[in-house]
matplotlib code that plots the C-alpha trace (Angstrom):
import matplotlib.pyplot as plt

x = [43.9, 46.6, 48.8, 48.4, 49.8, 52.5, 53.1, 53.2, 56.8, 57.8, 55.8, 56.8, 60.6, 59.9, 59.1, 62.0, 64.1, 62.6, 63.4, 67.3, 67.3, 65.8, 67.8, 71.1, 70.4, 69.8, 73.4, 75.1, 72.9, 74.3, 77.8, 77.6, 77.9, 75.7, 75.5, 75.1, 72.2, 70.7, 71.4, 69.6, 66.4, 66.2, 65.3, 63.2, 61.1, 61.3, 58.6, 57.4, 56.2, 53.5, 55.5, 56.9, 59.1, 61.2, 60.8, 61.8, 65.2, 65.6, 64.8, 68.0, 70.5, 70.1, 70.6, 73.6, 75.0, 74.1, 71.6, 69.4, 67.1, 66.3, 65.7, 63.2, 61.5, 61.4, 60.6, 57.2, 56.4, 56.3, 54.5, 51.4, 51.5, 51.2, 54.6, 56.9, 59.0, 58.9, 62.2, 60.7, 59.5, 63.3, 64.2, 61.4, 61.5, 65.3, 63.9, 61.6, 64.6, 66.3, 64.1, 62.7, 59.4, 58.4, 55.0, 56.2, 58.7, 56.2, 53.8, 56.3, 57.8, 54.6, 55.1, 58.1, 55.9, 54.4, 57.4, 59.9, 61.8, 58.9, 61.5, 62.7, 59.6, 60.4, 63.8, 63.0, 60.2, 62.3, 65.0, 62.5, 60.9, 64.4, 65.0, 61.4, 60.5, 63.5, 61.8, 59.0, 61.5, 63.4, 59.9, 59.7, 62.0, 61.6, 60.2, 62.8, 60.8, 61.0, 62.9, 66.9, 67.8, 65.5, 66.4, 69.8, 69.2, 66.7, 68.7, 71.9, 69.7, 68.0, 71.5, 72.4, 69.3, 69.5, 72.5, 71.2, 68.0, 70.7, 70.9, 74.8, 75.3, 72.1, 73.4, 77.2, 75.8, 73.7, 76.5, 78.8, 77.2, 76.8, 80.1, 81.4, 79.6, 80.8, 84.3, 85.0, 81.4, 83.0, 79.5, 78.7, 81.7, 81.6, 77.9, 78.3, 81.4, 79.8, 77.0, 78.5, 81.1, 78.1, 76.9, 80.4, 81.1, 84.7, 86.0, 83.2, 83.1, 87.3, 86.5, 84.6, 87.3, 90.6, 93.3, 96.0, 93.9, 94.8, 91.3, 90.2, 93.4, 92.6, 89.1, 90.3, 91.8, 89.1, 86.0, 85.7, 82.2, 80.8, 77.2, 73.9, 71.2, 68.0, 66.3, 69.0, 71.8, 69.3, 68.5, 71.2, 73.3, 70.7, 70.4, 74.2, 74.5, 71.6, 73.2, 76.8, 75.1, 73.3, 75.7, 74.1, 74.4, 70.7, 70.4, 73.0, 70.7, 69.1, 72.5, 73.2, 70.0, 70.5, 74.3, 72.9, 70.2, 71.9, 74.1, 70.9, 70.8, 73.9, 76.6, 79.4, 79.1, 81.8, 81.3, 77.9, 80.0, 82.6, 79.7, 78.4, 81.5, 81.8, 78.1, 78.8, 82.4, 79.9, 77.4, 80.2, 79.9, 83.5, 83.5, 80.9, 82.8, 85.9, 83.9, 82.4, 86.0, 87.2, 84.6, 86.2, 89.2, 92.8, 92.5, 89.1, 89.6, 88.2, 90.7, 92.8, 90.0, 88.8, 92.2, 91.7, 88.1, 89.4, 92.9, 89.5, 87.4, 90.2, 90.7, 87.2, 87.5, 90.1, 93.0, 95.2, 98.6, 96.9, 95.4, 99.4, 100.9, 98.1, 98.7, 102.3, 101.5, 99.8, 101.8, 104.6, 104.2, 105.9, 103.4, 101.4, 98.7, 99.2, 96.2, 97.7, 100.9, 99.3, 97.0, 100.3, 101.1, 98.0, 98.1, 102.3, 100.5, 98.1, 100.7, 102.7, 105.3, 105.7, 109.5, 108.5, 104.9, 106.9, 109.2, 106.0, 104.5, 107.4, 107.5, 103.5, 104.8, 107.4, 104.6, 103.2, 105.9, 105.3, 101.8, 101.6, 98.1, 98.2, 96.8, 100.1, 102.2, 100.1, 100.7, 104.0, 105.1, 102.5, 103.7, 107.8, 106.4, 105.0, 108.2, 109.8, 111.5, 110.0, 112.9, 112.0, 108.3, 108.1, 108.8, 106.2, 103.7, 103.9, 104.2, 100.5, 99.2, 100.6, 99.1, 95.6, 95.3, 92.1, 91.7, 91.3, 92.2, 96.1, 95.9, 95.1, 98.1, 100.7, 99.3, 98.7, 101.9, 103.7, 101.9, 103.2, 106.7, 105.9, 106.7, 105.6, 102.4, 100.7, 100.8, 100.1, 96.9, 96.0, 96.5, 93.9, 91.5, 91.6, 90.9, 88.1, 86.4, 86.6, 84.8, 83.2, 82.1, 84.9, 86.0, 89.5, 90.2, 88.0, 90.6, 93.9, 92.7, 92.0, 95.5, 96.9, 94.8, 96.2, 99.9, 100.2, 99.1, 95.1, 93.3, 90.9, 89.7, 90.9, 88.8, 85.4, 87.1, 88.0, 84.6, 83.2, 85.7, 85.0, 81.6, 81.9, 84.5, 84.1, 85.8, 89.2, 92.3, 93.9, 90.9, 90.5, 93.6, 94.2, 90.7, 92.4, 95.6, 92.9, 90.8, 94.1, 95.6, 92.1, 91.9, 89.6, 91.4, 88.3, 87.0, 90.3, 90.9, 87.4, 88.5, 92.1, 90.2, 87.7, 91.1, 92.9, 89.8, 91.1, 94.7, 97.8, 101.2, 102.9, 100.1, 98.4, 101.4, 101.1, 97.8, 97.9, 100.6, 98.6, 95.8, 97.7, 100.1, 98.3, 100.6, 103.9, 103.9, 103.7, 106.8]
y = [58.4, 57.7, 60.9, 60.6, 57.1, 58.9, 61.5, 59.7, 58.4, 62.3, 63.1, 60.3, 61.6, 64.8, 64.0, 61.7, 65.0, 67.0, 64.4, 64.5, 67.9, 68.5, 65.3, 66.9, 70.4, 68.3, 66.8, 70.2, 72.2, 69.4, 69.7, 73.7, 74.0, 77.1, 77.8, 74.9, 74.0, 77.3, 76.6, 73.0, 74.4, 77.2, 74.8, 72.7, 76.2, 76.8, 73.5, 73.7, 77.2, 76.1, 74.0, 76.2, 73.6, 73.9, 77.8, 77.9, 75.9, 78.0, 81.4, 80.6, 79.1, 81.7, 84.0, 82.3, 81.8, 85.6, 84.7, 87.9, 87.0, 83.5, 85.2, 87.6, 85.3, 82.2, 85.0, 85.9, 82.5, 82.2, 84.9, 84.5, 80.9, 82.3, 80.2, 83.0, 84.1, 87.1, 88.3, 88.3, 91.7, 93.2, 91.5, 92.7, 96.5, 96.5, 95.4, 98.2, 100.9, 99.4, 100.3, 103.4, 102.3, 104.3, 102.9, 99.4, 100.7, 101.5, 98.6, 96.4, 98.7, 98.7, 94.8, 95.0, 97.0, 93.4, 91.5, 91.8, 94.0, 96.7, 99.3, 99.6, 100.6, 104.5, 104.2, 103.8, 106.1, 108.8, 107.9, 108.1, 111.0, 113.0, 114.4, 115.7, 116.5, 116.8, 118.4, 115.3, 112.9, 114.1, 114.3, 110.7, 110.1, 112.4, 109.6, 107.3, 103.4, 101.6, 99.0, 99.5, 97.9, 99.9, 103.4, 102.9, 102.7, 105.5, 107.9, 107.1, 107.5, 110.4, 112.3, 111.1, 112.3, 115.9, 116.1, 114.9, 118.1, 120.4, 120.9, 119.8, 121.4, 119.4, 116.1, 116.6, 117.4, 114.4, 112.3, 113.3, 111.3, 108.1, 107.8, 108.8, 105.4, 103.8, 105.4, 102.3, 102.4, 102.4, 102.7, 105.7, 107.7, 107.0, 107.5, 110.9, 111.8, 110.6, 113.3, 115.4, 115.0, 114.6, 118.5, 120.0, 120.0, 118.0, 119.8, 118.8, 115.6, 114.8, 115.4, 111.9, 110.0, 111.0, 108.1, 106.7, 103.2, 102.0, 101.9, 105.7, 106.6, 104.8, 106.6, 110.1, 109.9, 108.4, 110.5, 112.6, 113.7, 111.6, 110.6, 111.6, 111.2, 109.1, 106.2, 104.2, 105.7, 105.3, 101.7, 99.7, 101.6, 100.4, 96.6, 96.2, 97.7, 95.6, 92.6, 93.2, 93.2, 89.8, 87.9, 84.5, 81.2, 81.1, 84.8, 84.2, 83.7, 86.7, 88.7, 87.1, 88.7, 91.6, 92.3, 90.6, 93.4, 95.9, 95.4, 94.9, 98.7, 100.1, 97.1, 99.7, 99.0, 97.8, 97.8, 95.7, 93.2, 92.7, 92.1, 89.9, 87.9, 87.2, 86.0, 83.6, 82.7, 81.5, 79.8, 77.5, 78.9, 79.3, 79.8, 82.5, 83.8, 83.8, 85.4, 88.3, 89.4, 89.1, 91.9, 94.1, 96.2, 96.6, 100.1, 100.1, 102.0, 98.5, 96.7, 96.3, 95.0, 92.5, 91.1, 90.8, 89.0, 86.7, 85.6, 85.1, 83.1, 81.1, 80.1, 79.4, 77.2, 74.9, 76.8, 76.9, 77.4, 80.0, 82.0, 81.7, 83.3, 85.7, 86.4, 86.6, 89.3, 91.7, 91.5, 92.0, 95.3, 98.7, 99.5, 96.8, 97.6, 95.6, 93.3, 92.2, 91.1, 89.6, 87.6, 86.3, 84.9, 83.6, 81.4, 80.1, 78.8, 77.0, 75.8, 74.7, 77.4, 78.3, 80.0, 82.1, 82.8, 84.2, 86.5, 87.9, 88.3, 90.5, 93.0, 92.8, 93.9, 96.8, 98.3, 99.1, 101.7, 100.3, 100.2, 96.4, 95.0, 91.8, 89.6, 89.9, 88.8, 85.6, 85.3, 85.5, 83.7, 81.2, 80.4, 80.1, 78.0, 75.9, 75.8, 74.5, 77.7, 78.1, 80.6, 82.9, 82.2, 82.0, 86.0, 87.2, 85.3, 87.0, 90.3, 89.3, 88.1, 91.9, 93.7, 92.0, 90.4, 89.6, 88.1, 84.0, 83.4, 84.7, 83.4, 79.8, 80.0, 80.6, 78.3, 75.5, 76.3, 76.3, 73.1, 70.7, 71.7, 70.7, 74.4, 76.5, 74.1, 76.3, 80.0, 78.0, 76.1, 79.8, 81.5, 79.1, 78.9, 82.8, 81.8, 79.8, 82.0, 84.6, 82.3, 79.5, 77.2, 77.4, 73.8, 74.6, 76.2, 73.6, 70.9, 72.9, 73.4, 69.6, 69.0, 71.0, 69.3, 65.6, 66.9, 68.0, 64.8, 65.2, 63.0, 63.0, 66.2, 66.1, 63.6, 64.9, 68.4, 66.4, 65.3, 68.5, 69.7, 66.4, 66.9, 70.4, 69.6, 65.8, 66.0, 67.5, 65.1, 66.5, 66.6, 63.0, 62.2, 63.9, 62.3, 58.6, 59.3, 60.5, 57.5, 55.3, 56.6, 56.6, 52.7, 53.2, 51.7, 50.4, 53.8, 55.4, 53.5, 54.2, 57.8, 57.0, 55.5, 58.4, 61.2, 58.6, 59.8, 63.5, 63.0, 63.4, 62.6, 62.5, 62.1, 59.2, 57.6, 58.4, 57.8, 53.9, 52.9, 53.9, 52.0, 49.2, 49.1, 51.9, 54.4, 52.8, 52.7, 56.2, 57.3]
z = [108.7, 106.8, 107.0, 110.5, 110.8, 108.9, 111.1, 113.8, 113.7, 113.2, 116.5, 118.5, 117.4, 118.2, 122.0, 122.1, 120.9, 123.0, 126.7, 125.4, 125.3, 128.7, 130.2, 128.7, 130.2, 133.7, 132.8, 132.3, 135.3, 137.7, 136.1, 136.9, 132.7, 132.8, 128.8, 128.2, 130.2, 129.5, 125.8, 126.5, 128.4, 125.9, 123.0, 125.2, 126.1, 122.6, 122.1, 125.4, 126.0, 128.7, 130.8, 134.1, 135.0, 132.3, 132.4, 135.8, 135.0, 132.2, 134.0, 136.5, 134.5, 132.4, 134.7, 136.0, 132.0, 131.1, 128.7, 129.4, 126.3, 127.5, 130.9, 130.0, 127.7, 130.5, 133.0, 131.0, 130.9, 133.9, 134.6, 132.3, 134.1, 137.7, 139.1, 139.1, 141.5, 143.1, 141.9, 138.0, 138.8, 139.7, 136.6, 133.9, 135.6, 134.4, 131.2, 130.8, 132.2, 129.5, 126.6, 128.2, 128.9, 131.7, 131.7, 131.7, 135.0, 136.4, 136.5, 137.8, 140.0, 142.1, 142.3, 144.6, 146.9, 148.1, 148.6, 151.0, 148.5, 149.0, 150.2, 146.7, 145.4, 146.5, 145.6, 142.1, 141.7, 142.8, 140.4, 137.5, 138.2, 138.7, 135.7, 135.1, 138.4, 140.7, 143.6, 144.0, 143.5, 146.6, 148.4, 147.7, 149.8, 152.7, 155.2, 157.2, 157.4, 160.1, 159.3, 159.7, 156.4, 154.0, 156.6, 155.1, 151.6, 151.5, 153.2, 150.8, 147.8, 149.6, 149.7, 146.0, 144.9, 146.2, 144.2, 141.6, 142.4, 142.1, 145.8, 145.9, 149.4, 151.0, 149.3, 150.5, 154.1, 153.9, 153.2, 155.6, 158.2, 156.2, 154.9, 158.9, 159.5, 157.0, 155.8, 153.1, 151.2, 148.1, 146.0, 147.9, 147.5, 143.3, 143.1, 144.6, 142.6, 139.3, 139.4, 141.0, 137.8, 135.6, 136.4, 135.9, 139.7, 139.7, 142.6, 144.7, 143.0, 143.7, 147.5, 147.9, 146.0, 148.0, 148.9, 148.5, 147.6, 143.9, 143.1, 144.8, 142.1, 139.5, 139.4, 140.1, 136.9, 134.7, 136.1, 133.2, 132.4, 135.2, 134.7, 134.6, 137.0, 135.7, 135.9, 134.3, 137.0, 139.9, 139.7, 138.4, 141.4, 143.9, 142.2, 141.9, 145.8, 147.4, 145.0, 146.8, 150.1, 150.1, 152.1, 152.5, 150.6, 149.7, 148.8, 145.9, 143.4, 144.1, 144.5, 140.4, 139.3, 140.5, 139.5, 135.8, 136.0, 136.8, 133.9, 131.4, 132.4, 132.0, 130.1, 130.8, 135.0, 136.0, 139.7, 139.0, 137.1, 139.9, 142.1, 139.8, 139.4, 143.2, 143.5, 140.9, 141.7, 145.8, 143.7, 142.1, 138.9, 138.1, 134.3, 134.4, 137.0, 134.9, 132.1, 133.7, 135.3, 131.6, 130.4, 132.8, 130.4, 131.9, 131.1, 133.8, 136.9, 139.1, 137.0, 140.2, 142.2, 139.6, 139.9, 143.8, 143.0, 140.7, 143.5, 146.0, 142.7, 142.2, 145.4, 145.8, 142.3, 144.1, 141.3, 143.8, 141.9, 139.8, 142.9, 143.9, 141.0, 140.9, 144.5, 143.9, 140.7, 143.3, 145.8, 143.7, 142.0, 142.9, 145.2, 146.8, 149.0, 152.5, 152.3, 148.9, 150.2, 153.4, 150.8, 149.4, 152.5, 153.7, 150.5, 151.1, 154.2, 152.4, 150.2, 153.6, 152.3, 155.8, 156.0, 152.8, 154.1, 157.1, 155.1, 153.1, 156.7, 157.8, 154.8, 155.9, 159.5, 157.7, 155.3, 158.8, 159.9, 163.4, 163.8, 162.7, 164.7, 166.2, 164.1, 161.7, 164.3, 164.9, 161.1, 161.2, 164.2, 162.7, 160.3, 161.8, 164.0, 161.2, 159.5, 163.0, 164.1, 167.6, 168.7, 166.1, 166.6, 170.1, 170.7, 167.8, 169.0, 172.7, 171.0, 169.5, 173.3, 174.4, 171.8, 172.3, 175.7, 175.3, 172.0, 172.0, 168.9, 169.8, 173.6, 172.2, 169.9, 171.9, 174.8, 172.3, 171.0, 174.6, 175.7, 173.0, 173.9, 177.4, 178.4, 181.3, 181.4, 184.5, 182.7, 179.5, 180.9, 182.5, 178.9, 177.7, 180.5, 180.2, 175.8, 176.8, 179.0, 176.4, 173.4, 175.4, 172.5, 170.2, 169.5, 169.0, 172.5, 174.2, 172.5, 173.5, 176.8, 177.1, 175.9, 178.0, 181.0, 179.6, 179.6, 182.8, 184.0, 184.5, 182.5, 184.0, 183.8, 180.1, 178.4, 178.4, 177.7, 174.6, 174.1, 174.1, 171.4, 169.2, 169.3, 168.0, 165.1, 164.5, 161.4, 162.7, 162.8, 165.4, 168.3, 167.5, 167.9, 171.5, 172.8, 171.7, 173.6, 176.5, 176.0, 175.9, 179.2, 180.9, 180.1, 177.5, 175.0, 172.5, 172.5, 172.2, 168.6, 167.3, 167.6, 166.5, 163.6, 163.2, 163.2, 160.3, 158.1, 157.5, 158.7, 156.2, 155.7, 158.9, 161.3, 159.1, 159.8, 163.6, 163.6, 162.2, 164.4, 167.3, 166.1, 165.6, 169.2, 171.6, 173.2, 174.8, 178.6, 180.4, 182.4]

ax = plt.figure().add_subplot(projection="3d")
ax.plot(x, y, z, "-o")
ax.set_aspect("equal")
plt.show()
């Protein structure tokens, strides 16, 4: 009796130990610390083996840190509990690629055949059976599902796997169609040039990697041996691929264990780890981000297009000056591709650089040799009409209208842009009927055809335009603040300062200004 009233002060500390720990790792997971928190949940796991809450928070922060080993062993937890989630399987099968234990593959590669993943199952059969039975493995394959999704994964790993059978003329004829639909799949094109390498084929293999691109270069001149077909090849391509696909917010967890899995299987991936950086670069993880873009050498041939994820990580990260001079960097160098140096521009807009956003806009317009589209004249008469030059603005933005008569986005511009100056109001009003017919529900067009309505006198009309655009985008200053000057002039005048009032919320600088004198004395008398 005694030694326990001893121990009980060491147990009762223990617990209290153990509720810091967990309440710190809560801390860090809501302050997007990854490591940290992982680091945290990993020694409450450690004395709390049995409890799936805490394996659960560890399983996806550790993820989300890189903590593969805190993964796995959060991940078993869970599953000897029965509360995991269906993506454990994805993540223990890459375990078991990893340490070559085809029977382990396989176990939990039949797994995925009952979730909504099922269409890998096939995929990564085939891959593992390759190299022992190359025929089968193909056969594997030889059925298109019915589902559109999983029919175009099978049939690119279909192709890729006939290659890697040997059959290089079946493969090459079965790509030919996919990459016709799909010219820029840059995962296709290096798969097929990697085995193709890998079997001493680097004529064949230089054919799916021609261009002028910086990255299509760049790995012309570091495929060497290429690589071998297997297991390992087969289903880190098809993780870090499916991961790169998964466009939605609430797939990004998924799309991080993936790329992180992919990676468990082959650390030298670089394409898995740029994927990986941008799902964690959406997910707010900035710092990981940052880390996994640094594991990618200068000397990589996707060196260049880590450097364009990490301009788009930063600007997601709120780095703004950084994702500048980055920006700046790329745009910059002896030969710039065009989307680099209209990425440059797009940010001197954001930085209200407008005349220098125009400049970069026109060498945009040059690189072209004459075949500029129209969005980069919106851009640059844009952004010279931002920076008050509507003379020089006023004849790029009709060369955009011209060159794409039917898009809104351009039409609305210009009539916008033509209504505030009180110029040709009647072909202005017509240019944004035309917008609105075009894109019905767009908030935006709905407020400039409003406008255009109250300036020419018919405010009637106008207002519940107005509405309609409010209602869509109640959080923009400048709808607001047209429906006030509507309201005011329609007698309204209580109404028309609650929206003055609601536009004052998000305006700046000049227009707060505006906007809190018109709050405070209406608009003077109309003419």
């Amino acid at each position: 009796m005694g030694a326990l009233v001893v121990a009980t002060p060491a147990i009762a500390n223990e617990r209290s130990d153990d509720l810091t720990d967990y309440v710190r790792a809560r801390a860090a997971e809501a302050d997007g610390a990854a490591m940290v928190a992982a680091e945290r949940y990993g020694d409450v796991l450690a004395v709390s083996p049995d409890d799936p809450l805490v394996a659960t928070r560890a399983y996806r922060e550790a993820l989300t840190a890189g903590d593969m080993k805190l993964a796995i062993r959060a991940a078993m937890i869970l599953r000897r509990s029965g509360a995991a989630p269906p993506d454990t399987s994805l993540l223990m099968l890459a375990d078991a690629i990893a340490h070559r234990d085809r029977k382990a593959a396989a176990r939990y590669s039949a797994e995925l055949e009952k979730g909504p993943l099922g269409f890998l199952r096939p995929i990564v059969t085939a891959w593992m059976t390759v190299e022992r039975e190359p025929d089968r493995a193909v056969k594997l394959l030889s059925k298109d599902p019915d589902d559109a999704l999983a029919r175009r994964y099978i049939a690119e790993h279909r192709a890729l796997l006939l290659i890697a059978a040997g059959k290089h003329a079946g493969g090459i004829e079965a790509l030919k169609p996919l990459l016709a639909s799909e010219p820029n799949n840059l995962d296709l094109r290096l798969n097929a040039a990697q085995l193709l390498a890998g079997e001493g084929h680097d004529d064949l293999a230089l054919q799916f990697l021609g261009g002028a691109d910086p990255t299509l270069v760049a790995l012309r001149a570091a495929l060497g041996k290429g690589e071998q077909p297997g297991g390992a090849f087969g289903v880190s391509r098809i993780y870090a691929e499916l991961a790169s696909s998964l466009g939605s917010d609430r797939l990004i967890p998924l799309a991080t264990l993936l790329a992180r899995s992919a990676l468990l299987i082959d650390p030298g991936y670089d394409r898995a780890r740029l994927t990986l950086a941008n799902a964690l670069s959406r997910e707010g993880a900035d710092s990981a981000a940052e880390r996994a873009l640094a594991e990618i050498p200068e000397d990589s041939p996707l060196a260049y297009m880590a450097k364009v994820e990490r301009r788009a990580a930063l600007v997601r990260a709120g780095a703004n000056a950084e994702a500048l001079a980055l920006a700046s960097a790329l745009a910059m160098r002896d030969d710039p591709s065009i989307d680099d140096v209209r990425a440059y521009g797009d940010l001197l807009v954001d930085a209200k650089r407008y005349r220098e956003a125009a400049d970069v806009y026109g060498r945009a317009i040059d690189m072209t040799n004459g075949h500029a589209g129209w969005a980069l004249y919106l851009q640059r008469g844009g952004a010279l009409e931002q920076a008050g030059d509507w003379q020089a603005a006023q004849p790029l933005l009709e060369k955009a209208v011209a060159l794409a008569p039917n898009e809104p986005v351009a039409l609305n511009y210009l009539g916008f842009a033509r209504v505030e100056r009180g110029e040709d109001l009647a072909r202005s009003q017509a240019m944004l009927e035309k917008a609105l017919q075009l894109k019905p529900d767009d908030p935006a067009i709905t407020d400039s055809l409003g406008w255009a309505y109250y300036k020419s006198g018919n405010v009637a009309r106008a207002v519940p335009m107005l509405e309609s655009a409010a209602q869509g985008e109640p959080a923009d200053a400048t709808i607001n603040e047209h429906l006030g000057d509507a309201y005011w002039r329609s007698g309204r005048k209580y109404e028309a300062r609650y929206a003055w009032q609601a536009a004052a919320i998000y305006a700046e600088d000049a227009q707060a200004d505006r906007l809190r004198a018109k709050i405070a004395g209406g608009l003077p008398q109309a003419d």
